[in-house]
VEXDREN-318407 format. One line per field, with one value per atom (N, C-alpha, C): residue number from 1; x, y, z. Coordinates in Angstrom, 3 decimals. Example, Ala and Ser with C-alpha at 12.3 -4.5 7.8 and 13.67 -1.06 7.14 Angstrom:
BEGIN
resi: c(1; 1; 1; 2; 2; 2)
x: c(13.190; 12.300; 13.200; 12.850; 13.670; 12.900)
y: c(-5.690; -4.500; -3.300; -2.250; -1.060; 0.030)
z: c(7.800; 7.800; 7.800; 7.080; 7.140; 7.870)
REM end
This chain:
BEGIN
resi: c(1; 1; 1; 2; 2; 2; 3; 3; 3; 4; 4; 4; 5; 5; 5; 6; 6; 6; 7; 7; 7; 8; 8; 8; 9; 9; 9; 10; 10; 10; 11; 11; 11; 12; 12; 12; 13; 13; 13; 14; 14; 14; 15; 15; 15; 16; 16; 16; 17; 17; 17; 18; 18; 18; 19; 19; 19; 20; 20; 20; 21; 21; 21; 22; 22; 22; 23; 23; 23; 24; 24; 24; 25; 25; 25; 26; 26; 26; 27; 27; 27; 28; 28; 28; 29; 29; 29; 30; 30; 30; 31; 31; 31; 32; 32; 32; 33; 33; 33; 34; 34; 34; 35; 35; 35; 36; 36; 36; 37; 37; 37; 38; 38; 38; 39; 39; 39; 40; 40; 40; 41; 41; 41; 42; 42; 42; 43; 43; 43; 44; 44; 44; 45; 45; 45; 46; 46; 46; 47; 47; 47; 48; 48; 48; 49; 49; 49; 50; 50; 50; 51; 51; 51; 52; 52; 52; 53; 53; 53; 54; 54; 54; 55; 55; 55; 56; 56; 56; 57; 57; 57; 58; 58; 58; 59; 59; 59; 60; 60; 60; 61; 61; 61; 62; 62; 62; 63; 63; 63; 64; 64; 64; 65; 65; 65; 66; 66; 66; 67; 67; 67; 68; 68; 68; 69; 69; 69; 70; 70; 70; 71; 71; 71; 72; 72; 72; 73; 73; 73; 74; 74; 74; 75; 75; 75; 76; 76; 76; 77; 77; 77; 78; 78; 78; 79; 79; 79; 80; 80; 80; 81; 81; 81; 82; 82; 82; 83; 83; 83; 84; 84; 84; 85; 85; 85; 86; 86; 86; 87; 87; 87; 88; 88; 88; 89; 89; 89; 90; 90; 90; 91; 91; 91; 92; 92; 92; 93; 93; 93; 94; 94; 94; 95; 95; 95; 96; 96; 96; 97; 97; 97; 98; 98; 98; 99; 99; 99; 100; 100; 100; 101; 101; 101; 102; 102; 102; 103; 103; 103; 104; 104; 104; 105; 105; 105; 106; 106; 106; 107; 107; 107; 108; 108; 108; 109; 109; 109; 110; 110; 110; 111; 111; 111; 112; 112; 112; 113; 113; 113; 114; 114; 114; 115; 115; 115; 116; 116; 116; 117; 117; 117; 118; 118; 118; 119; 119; 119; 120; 120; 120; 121; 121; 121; 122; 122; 122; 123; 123; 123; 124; 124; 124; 125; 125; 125; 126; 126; 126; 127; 127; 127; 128; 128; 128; 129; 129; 129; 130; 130; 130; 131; 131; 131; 132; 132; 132; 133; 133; 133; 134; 134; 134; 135; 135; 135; 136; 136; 136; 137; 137; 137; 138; 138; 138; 139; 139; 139; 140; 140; 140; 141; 141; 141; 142; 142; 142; 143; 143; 143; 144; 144; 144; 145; 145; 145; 146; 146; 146; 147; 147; 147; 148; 148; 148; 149; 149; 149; 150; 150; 150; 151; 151; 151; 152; 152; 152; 153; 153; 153; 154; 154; 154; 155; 155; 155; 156; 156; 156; 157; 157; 157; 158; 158; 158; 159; 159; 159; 160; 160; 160; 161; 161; 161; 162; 162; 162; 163; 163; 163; 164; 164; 164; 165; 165; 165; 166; 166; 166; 167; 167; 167; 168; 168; 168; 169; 169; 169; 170; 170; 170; 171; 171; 171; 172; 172; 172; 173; 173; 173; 174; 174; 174; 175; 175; 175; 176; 176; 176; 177; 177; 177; 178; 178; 178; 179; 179; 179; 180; 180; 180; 181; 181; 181; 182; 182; 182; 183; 183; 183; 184; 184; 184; 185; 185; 185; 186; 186; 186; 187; 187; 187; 188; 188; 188; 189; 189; 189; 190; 190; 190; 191; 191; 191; 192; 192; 192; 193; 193; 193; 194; 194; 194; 195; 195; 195; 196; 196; 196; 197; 197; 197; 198; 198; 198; 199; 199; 199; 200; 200; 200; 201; 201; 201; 202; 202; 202; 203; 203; 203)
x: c(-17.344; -16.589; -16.305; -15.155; -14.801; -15.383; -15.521; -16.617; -15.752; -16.503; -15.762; -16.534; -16.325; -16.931; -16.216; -14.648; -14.207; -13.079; -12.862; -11.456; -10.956; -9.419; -8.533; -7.669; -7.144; -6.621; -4.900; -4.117; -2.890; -3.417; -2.511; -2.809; -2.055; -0.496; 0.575; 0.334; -0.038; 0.155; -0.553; -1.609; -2.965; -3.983; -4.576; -5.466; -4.868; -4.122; -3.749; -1.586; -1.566; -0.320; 0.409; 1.415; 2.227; 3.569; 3.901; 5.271; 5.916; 5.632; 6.971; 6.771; 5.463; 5.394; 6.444; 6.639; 7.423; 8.843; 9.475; 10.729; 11.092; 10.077; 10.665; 10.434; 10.056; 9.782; 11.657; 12.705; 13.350; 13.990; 13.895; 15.118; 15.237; 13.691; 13.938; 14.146; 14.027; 14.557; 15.674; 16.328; 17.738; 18.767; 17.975; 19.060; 19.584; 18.847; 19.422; 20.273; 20.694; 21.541; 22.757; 22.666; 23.795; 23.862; 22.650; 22.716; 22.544; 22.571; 21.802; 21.460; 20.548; 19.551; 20.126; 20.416; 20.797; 19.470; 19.275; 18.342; 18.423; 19.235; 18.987; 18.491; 18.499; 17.960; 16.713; 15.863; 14.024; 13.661; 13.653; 13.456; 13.749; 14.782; 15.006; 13.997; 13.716; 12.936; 11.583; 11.169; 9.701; 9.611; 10.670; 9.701; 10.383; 10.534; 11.048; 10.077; 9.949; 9.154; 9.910; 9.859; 10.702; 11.463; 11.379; 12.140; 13.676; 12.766; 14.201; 14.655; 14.120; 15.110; 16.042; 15.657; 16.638; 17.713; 17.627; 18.569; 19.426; 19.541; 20.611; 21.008; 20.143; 20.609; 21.875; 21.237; 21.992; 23.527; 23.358; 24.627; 25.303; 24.869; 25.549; 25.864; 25.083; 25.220; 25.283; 25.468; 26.450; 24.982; 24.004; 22.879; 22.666; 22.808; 23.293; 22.169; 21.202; 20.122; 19.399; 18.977; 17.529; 16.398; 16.049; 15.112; 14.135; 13.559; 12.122; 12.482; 13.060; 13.252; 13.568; 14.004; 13.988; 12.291; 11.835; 10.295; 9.930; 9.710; 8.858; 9.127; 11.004; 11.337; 10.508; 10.658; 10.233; 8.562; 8.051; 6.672; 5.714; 7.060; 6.315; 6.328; 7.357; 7.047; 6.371; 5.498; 4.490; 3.321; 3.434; 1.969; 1.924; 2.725; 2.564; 1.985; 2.785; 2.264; 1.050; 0.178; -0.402; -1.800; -2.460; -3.180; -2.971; -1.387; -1.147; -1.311; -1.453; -1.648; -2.710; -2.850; -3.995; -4.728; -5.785; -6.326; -6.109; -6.236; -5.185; -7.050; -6.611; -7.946; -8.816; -9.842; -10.762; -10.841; -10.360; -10.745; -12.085; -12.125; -13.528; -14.569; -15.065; -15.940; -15.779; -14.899; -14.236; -15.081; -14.311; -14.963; -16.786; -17.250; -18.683; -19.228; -18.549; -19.297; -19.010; -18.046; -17.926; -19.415; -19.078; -19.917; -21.806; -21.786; -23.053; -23.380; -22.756; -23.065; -22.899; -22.382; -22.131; -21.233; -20.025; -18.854; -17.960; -17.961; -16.489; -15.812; -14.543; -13.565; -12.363; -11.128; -10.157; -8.901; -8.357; -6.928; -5.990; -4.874; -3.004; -2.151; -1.663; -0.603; 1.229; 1.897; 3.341; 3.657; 2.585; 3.137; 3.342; 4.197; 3.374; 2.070; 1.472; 0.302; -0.429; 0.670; 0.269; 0.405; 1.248; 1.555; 0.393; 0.100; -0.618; -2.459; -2.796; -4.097; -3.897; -2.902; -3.174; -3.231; -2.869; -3.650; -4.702; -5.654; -6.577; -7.297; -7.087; -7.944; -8.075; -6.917; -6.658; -8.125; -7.707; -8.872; -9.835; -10.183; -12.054; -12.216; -10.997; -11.548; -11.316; -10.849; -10.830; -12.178; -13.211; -14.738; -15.241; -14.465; -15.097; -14.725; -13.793; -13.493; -13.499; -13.377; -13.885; -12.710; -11.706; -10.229; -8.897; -7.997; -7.064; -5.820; -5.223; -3.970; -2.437; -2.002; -0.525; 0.404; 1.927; 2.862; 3.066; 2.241; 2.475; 1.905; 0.674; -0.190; -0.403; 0.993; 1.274; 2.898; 3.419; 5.040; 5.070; 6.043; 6.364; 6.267; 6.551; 6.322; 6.166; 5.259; 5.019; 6.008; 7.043; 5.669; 5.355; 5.917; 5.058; 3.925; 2.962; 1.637; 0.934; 1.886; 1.179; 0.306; 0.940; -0.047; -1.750; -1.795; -3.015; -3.667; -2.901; -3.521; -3.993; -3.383; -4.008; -4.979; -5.154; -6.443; -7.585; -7.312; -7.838; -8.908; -7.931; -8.391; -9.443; -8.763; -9.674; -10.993; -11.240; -12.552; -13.651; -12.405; -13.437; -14.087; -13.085; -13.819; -14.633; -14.589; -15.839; -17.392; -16.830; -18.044; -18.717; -18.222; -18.222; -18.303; -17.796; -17.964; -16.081; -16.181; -15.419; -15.057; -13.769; -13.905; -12.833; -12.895; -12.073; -11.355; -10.198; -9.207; -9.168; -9.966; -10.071; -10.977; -11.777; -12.668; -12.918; -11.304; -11.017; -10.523; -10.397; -9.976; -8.680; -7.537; -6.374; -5.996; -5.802; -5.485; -4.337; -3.278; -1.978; -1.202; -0.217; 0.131; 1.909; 2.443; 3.744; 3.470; 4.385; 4.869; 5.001; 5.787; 5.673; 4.725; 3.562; 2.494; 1.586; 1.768; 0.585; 1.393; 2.827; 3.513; 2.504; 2.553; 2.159; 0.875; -0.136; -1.388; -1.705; -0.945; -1.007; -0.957; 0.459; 0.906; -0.410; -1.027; -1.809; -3.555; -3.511; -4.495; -5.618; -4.841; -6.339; -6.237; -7.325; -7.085; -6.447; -5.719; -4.897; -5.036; -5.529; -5.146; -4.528; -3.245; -2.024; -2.362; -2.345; -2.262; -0.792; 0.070; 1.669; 0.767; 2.042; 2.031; 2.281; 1.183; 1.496; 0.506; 0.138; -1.066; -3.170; -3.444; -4.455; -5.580; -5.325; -6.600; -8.108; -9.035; -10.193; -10.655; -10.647; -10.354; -11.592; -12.519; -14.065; -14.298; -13.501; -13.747; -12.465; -11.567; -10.834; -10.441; -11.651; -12.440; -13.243)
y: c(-16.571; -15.757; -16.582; -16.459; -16.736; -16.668; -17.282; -17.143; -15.853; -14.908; -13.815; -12.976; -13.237; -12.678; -11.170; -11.247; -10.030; -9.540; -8.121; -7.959; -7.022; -7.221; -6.693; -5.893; -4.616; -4.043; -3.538; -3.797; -3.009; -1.550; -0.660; 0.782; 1.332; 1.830; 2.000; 1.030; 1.792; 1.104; -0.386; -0.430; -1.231; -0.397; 0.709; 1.836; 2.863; 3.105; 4.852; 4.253; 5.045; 4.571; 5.839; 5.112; 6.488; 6.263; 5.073; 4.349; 5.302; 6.691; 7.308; 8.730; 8.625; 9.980; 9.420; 8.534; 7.687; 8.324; 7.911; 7.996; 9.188; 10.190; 11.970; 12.533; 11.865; 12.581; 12.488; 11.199; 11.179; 11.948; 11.449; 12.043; 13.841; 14.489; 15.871; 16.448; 15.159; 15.904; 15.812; 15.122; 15.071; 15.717; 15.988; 17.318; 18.132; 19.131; 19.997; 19.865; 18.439; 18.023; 17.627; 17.712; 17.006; 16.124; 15.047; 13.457; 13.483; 12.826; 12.412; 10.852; 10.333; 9.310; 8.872; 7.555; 7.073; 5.899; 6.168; 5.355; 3.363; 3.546; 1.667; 1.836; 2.664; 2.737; 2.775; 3.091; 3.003; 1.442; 1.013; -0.646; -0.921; -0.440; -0.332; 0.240; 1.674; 2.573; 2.223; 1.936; 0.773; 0.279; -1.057; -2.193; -1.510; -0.329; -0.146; 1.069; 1.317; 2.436; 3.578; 4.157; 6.034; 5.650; 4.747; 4.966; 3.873; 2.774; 1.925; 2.623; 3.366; 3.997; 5.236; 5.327; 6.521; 6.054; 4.498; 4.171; 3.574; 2.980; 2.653; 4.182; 5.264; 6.187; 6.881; 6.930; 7.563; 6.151; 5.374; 3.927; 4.481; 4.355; 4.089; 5.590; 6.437; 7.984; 8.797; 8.680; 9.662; 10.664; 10.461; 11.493; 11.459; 12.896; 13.285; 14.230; 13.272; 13.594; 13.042; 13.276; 12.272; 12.231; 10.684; 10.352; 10.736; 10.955; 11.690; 13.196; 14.000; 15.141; 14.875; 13.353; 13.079; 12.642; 12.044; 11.769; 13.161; 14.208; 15.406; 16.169; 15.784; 16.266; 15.614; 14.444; 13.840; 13.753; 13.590; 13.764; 15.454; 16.084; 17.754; 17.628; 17.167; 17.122; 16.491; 15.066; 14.220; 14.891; 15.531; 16.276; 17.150; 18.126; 19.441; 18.919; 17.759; 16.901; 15.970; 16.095; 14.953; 14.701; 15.498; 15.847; 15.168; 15.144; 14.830; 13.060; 12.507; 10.986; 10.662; 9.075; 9.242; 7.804; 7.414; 6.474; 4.685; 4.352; 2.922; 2.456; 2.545; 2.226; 1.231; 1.093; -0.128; -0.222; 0.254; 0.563; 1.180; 2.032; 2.298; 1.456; 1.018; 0.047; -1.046; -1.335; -2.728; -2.039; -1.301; -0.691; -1.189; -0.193; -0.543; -1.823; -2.386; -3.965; -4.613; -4.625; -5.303; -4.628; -3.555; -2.557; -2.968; -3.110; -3.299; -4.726; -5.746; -7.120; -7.214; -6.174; -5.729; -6.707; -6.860; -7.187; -5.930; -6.516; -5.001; -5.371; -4.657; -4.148; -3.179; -3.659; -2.833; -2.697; -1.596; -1.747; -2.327; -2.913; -3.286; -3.471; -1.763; -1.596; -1.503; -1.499; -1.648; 0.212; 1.006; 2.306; 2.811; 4.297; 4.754; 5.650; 5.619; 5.826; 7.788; 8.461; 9.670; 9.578; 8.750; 8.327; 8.242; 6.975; 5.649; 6.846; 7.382; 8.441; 9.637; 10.464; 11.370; 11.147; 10.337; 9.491; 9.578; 8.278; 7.706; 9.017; 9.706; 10.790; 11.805; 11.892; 12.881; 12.582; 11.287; 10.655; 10.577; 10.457; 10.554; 9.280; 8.187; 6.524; 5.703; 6.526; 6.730; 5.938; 6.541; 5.999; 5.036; 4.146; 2.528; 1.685; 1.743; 0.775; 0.878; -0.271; -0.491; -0.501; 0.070; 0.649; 0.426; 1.060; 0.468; 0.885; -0.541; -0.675; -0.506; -0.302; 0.709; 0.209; 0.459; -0.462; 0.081; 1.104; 1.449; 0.349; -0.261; -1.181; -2.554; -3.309; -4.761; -4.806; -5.783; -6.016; -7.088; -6.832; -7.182; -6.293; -7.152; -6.503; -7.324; -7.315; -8.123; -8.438; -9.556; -10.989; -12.047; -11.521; -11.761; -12.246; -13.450; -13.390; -11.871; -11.837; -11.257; -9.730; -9.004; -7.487; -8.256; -9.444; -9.971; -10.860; -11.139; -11.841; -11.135; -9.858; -8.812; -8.239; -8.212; -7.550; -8.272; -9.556; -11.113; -10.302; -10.495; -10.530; -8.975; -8.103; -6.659; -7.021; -7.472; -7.538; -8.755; -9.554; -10.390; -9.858; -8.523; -7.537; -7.051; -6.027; -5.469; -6.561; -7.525; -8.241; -8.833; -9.478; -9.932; -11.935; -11.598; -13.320; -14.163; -15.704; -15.949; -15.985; -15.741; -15.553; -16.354; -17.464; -18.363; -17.655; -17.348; -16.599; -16.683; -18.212; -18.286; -17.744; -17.362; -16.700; -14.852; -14.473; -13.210; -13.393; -12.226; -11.856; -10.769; -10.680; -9.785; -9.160; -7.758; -7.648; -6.823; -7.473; -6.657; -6.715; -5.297; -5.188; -5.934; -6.324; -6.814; -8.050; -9.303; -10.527; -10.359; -9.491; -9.735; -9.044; -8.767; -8.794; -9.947; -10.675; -11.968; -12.717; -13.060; -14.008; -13.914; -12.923; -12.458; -13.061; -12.626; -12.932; -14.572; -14.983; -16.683; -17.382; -16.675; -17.023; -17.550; -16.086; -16.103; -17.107; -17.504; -18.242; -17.810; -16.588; -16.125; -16.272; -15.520; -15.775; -14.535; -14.536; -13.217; -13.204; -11.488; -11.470; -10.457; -11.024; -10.097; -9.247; -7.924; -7.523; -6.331; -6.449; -5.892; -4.247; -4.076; -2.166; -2.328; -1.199; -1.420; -2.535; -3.076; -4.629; -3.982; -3.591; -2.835; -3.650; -5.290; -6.261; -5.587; -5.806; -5.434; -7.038; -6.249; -6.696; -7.679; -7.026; -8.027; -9.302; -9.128; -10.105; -11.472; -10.473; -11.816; -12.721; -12.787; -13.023; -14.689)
z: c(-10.720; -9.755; -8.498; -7.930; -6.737; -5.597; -4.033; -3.525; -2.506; -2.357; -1.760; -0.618; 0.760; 1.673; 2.163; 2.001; 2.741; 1.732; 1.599; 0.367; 0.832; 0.851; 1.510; 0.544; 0.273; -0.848; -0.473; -0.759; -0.945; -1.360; -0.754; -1.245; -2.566; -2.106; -3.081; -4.126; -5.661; -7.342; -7.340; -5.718; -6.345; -5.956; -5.096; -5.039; -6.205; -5.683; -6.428; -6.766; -7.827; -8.767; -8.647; -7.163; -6.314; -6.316; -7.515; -7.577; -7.680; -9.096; -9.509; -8.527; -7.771; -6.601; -5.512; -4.917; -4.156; -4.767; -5.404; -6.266; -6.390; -7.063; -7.221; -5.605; -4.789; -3.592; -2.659; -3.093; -2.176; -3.094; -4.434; -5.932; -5.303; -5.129; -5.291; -4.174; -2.821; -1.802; -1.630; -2.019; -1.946; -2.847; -3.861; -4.991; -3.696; -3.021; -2.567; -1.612; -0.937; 0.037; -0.455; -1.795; -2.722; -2.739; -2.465; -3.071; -4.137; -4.931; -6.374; -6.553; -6.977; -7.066; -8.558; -8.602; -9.644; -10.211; -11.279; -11.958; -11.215; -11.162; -10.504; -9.270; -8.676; -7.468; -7.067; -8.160; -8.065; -7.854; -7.889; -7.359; -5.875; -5.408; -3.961; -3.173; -3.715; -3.340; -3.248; -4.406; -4.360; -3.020; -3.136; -2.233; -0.639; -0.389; 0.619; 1.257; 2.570; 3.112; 3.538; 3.852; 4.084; 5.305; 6.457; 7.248; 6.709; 5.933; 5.703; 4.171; 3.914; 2.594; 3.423; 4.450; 5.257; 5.704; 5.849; 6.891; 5.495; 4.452; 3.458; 2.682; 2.890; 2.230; 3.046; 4.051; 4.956; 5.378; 5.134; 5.373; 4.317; 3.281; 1.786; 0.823; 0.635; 0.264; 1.153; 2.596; 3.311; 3.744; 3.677; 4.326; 5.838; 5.484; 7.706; 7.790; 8.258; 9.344; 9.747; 10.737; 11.693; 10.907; 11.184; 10.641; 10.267; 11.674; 11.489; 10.863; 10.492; 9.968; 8.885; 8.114; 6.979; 6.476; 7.020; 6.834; 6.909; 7.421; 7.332; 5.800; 5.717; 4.519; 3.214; 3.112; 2.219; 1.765; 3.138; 2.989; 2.581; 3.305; 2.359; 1.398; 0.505; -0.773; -1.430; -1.094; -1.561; -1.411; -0.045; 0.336; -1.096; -1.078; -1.878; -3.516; -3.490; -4.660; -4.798; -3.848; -3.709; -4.614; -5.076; -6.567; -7.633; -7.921; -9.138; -9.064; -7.838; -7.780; -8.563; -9.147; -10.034; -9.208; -9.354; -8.988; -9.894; -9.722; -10.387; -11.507; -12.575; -13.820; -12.870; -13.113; -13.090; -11.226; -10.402; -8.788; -8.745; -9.232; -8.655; -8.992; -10.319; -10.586; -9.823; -9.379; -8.458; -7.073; -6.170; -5.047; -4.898; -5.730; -5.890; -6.501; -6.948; -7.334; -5.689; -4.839; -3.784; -2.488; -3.169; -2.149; -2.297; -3.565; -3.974; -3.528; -3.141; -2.516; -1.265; -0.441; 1.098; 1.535; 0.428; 0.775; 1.814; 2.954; 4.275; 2.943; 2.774; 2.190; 3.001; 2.968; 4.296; 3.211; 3.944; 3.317; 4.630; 3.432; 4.286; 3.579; 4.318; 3.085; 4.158; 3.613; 4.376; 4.595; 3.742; 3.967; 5.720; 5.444; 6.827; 6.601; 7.628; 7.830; 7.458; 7.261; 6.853; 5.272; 4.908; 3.775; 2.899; 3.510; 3.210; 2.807; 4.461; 4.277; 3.270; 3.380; 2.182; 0.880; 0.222; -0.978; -0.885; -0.158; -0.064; 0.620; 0.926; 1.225; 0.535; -0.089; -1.288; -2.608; -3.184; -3.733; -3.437; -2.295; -1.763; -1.723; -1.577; -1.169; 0.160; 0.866; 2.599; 2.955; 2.778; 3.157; 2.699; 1.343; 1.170; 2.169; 3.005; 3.692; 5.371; 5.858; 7.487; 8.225; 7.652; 8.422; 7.505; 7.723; 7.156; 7.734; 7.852; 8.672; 7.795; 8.595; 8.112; 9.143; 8.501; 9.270; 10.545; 10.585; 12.206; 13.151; 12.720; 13.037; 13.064; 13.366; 13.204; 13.296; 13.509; 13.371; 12.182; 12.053; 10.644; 9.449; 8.127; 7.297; 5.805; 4.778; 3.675; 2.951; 3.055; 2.993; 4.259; 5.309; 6.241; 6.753; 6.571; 6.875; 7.773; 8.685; 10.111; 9.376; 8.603; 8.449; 7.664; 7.231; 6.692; 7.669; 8.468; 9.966; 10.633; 11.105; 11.828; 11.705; 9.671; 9.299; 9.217; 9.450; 9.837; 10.995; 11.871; 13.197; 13.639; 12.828; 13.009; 12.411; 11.125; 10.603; 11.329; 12.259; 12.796; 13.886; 15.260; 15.938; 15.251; 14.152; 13.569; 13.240; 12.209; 11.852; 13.607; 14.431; 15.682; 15.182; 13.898; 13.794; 13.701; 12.999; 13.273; 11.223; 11.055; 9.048; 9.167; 8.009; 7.291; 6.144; 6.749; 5.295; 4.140; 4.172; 2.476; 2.026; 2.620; 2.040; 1.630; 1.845; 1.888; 0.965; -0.365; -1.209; -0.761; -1.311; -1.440; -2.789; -3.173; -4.384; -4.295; -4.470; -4.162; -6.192; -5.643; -7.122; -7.016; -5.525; -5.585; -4.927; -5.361; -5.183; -3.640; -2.971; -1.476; -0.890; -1.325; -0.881; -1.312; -2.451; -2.667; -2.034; -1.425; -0.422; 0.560; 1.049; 2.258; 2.626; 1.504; 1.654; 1.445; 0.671; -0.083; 1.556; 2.485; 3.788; 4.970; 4.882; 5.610; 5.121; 4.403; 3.725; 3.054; 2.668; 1.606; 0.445; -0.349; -2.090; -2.532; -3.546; -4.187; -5.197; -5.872; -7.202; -7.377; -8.293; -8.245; -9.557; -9.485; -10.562; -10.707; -11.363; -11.445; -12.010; -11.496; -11.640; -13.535; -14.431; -15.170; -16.377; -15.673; -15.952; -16.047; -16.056; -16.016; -16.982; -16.614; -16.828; -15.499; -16.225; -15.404; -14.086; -12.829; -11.673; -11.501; -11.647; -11.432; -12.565; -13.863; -14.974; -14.150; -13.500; -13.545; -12.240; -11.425; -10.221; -10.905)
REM end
């Protein structure tokens, strides 16, 4: 195994597998406005967060309304749904093998941050980790070093020491998140949405 002092987790489809909750959340809010969501468009939707899927929806399919009243829209309906999220295979045994060597463990994820917690709270995995930062919480955005620098720099306030990035583990499930992390000088293991190799064997 790799030598691993600190591990840093992507949330979205590397915690909990919220790709196609993501997707029916804009698809079904937007039936009733008279958009309609065309199948090529889930890929956009993916690597994108609710405020920049508002702003090409609203450029390109003609959606007339403010933002933030598009986020409340969209997010009632994830909330109301938020149960049906499932936890991503082989996380929890992962969680507790880090936990059991008193490896901190944090999330950084590009979501927003109500987003990002009702999942992870939804699930009951809020409490493995020593914070977790959300794009409210850094500029930029992955692949970026900076959201894995920042979380750099938070775990070094908490621990009160000084941590060599390489020695942080990242487990992200998208390419511009292992950019991101590769950027900032840590180790990554990518595992793709879909891929459901066991996380601790391949360490």
């Amino acid at each position: 195994m790799i030598d691993i002092g600190y591990v840093f987790w992507d949330s979205d489809n590397t915690l909990v597998n919220t790709a196609q909750h993501h997707w029916r959340k804009h698809l079904e809010s937007l039936k009733p406005l008279g958009i309609t969501l065309d199948e090529e468009y889930k890929k956009r939707i993916y690597e994108n967060n609710g405020s920049q899927n508002w702003e090409w929806i609203t450029a390109e399919l003609g959606l007339d309304m403010p933002c933030q009243d598009y986020l409340d829209l969209i997010d009632g309906w994830y909330f109301s749904h938020i149960n049906e999220i499932e936890i991503r295979s082989g996380v929890l045994g992962a969680l507790e093998h880090f936990k059991s060597r008193n490896i901190p463990q944090a999330v950084v994820s590009n979501g927003r941050r109500r987003s990002v917690l009702a999942a992870l709270e939804a699930k009951d995995l809020a409490p493995h980790f020593e914070f977790i930062l959300c794009k409210e919480d850094y500029e930029g955005r992955k692949p970026d070093p900076v959201p894995y620098t920042t979380a750099l720099l938070k775990m070094e306030e908490i621990e009160k020491i000084k941590i060599d990035p390489a020695t942080c583990l990242v487990i992200e499930d998208d390419p511009l998140g292992v950019a991101s992390a590769k950027a900032a000088g840590m180790q990554c293991l990518h595992r793709p949405i879909g891929d459901d190799f066991d996380i601790i064997s391949s360490l």
